[in-house]
N, C-alpha and C positions, 0 to 999 in steps of 0.2 A: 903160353906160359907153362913153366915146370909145374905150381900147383894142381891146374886145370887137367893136367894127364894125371896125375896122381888121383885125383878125388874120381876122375873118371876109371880110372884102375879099380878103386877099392870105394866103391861110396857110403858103403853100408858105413864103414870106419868112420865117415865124417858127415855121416848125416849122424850118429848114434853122437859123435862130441858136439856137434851143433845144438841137438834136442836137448842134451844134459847142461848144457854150457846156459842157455837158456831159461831150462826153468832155474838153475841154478840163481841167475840174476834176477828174473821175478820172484823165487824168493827170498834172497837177500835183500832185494827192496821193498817187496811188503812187512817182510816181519821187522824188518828196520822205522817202517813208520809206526809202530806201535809197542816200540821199547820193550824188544824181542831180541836181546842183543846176544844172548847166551845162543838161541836157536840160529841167530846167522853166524856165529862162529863156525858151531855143527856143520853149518849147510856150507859152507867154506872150507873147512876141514875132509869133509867127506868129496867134494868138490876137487881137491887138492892129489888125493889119493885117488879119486878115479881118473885123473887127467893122467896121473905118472905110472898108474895100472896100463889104459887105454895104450899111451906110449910105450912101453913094452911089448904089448901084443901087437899091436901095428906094426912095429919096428921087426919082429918076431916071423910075422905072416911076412912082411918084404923079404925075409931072409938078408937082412942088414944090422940085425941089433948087434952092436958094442958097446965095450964098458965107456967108450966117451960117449955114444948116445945116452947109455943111463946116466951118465954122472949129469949130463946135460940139464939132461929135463927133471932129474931131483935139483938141482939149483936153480933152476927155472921155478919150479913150482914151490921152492921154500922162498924164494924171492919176492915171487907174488902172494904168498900169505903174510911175509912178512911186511909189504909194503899195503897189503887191503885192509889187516887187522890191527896193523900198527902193535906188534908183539916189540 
């Protein structure tokens, strides 16, 4: 499969959004049981902006970024906040 040569290409790139991706989730689900609702916004918000960072620079290092990969993964990623936080 196309993903499987890619991650094997560049791992560092997606083992670093795995780790992030990660704690991400165990913190939005811990601080979520203890009516921390202000701090999983944060940790979503900040979560948001490193996914569409991340995208960039990956895209960047393949020597492939364009303006419809950016505009991609900024709608992608306003997508998903919009749909996690219910904004």
């Amino acid at each position: 499969m196309i993903i499987f040569k890619e991650i094997k290409k560049q791992p560092f790139d997606y083992i670093l959004l795995l780790v992030v991706s990660l704690v991400t989730i165990i913190s939005f689900l811990l601080f979520g049981n203890h009516g921390h609702s202000h701090f999983q916004r944060q940790v979503l918000y900040a979560f948001v902006v490193f996914y569409f960072i991340w995208s960039l620079v990956h895209h960047s290092r393949r020597r492939d970024l364009q303006l419809s990969i950016i505009v991609e993964y900024l709608l992608f990623a306003l997508l998903a906040l919009i749909i996690i936080s219910g904004i």
